[in-house]
N, C-alpha and C positions, 0 to 999 in steps of 0.2 A: 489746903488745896490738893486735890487729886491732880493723877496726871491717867496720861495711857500711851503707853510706846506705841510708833508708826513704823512700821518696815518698808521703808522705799528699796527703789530699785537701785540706789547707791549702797545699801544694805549688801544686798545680793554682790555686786559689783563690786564689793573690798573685802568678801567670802570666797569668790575668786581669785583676787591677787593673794588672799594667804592659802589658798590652796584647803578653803572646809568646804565641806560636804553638807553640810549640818548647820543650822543656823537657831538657837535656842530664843524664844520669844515667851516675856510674860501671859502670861494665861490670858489677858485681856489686850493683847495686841491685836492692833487693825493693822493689815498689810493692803496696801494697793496695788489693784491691775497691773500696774507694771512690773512691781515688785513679783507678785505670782509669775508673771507670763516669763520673767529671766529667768527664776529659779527655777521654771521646766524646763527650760534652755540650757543651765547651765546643771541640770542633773542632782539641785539642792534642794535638800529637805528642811522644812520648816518648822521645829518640833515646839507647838506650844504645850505647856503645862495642862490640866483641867480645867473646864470651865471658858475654853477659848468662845469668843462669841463670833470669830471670822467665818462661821459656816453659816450664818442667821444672814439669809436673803429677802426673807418678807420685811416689809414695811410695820414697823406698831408705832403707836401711837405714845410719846410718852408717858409714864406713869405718872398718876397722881404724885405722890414724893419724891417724882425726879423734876417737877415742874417749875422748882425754884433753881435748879442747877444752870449752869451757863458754860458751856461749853469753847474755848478760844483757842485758836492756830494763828500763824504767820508765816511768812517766808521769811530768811535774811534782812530783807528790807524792812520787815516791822515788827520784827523781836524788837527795838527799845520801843515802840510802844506799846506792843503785846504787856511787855512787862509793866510798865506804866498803871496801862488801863486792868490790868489782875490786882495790884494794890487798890484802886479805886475801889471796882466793884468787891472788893472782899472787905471793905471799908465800909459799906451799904449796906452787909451783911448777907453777899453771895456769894453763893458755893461753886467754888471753879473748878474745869477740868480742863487740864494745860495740855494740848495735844502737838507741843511743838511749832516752832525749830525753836533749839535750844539755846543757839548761836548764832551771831553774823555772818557765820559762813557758808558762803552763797548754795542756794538750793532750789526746788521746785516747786511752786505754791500750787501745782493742782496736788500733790501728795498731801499736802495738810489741810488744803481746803476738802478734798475727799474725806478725810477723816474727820473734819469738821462738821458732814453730812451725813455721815456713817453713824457720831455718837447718835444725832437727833435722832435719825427713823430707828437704830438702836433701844429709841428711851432712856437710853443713860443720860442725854439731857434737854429740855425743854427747849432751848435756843442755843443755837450756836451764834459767834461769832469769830471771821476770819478777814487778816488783816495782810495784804499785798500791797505793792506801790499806788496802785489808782484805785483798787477793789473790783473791777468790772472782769478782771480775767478770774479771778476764784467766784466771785457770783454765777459766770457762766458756769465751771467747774461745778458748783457746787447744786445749779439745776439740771445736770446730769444724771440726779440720782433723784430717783423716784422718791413722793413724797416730802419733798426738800421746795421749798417758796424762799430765796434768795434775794435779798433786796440789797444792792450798792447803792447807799445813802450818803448823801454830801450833805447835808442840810438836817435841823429837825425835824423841817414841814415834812420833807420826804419819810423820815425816819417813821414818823407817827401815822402818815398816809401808806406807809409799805404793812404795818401793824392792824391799823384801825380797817383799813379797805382790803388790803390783801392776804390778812392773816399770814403774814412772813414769819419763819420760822429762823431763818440764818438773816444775819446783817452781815453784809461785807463793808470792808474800810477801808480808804487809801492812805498810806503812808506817808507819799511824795507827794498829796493835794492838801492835807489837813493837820493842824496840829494839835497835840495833846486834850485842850481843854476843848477846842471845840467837838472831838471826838469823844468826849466823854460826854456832853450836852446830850450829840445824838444818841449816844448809846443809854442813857437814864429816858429818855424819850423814847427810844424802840423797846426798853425792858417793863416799862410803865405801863407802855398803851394797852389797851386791848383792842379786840377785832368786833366791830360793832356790829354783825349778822346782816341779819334785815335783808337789802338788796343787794349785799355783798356778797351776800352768804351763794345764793346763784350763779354769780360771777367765779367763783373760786371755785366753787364745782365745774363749772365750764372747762377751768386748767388741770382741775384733776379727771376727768373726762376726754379732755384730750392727752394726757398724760396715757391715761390707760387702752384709748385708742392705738396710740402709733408704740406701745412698750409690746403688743402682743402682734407685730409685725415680725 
């Protein structure tokens, strides 16, 4: 199992109470918006290693060999079954990438669901999946970011119909609505499906259409 550090704005916020200047970050850390906008605030530098991918603002397309990858976050609320469902699918024989929280100590689900949307249009992986208390506040988070189709799935039907009609790329999951097994039902059901084209295929272009509409405002 890969992972990739996230640099929140709590990051920034405990470099100031120790008094750094300097915040040292693996070569493949994703920092969010807010993490950026404090640390111009608060006059801190971000030093990552070679090879940082936080300057890559175009949208691609996963690659062919990252398209079995599965990408997973949570907040607080649903690290134990973040963890849970990473035994699962690594048990089915996918390749995860753990993007956090690593703890139940309470934190922000738009920082990991961001980052959750950041590996896909990234490429680093085919689907993501990000896990909150209901999933409907990281689904909106996570349709923030261009080229990202978020679907909050309670059910299979949904799961397969967010897949098969909508070509969804991120599944969100709620923590406090569902448990274990039946979240792992949907999640081998949204990893399963494909995206059937045909009349679809129009439809979905309508959302990336309007997507590129109102981005170039």
């Amino acid at each position: 199992m890969g992972s990739r550090k996230v640099i929140t704005e709590r990051h920034i916020q405990d470099a100031v109470k120790e008094g750094k200047n300097t915040i040292l970050a693996p070569p493949n850390a994703l920092v969010t918006p807010l993490a950026k906008d404090a640390a111009r605030a608060a006059g801190i530098t971000i030093s990552f290693g070679q090879g940082s991918s936080e300057t890559t603002t175009s949208v691609k397309s996963p690659s062919p060999q990252n398209a079995h990858v599965v990408c997973i976050g949570s907040d607080h609320g649903g690290f134990d079954l973040k963890t849970e469902l990473i035994a699962h699918l690594q048990s089915n024989g996918r390749e995860v990438i753990d993007l956090g929280t690593d703890s139940t100590k309470s934190c922000d689900y738009p920082d990991f669901a961001y980052a959750v949307a950041r590996t896909v249009t990234d490429g680093k992986a085919g689907t993501g999946i990000m896990i909150d208390g209901v999933g409907v506040g990281s689904s909106i988070v996570c349709n923030k970011v261009p080229g990202i189709r978020a679907a909050c799935a309670y059910n299979e039907f949904a799961a397969w119909n967010a897949r098969a009609h909508n070509n969804s790329n991120v599944l969100t999951l709620g923590s406090r609505s569902m448990g274990i097994e039946v979240v792992k039902r949907i999640v081998d059901v949204f990893l399963s499906t494909e995206f059937e084209g045909g009349r679809h295929e129009r439809r979905v272009q309508k959302m990336t259409d309007l997507e590129e509409r109102f981005s170039r405002r």
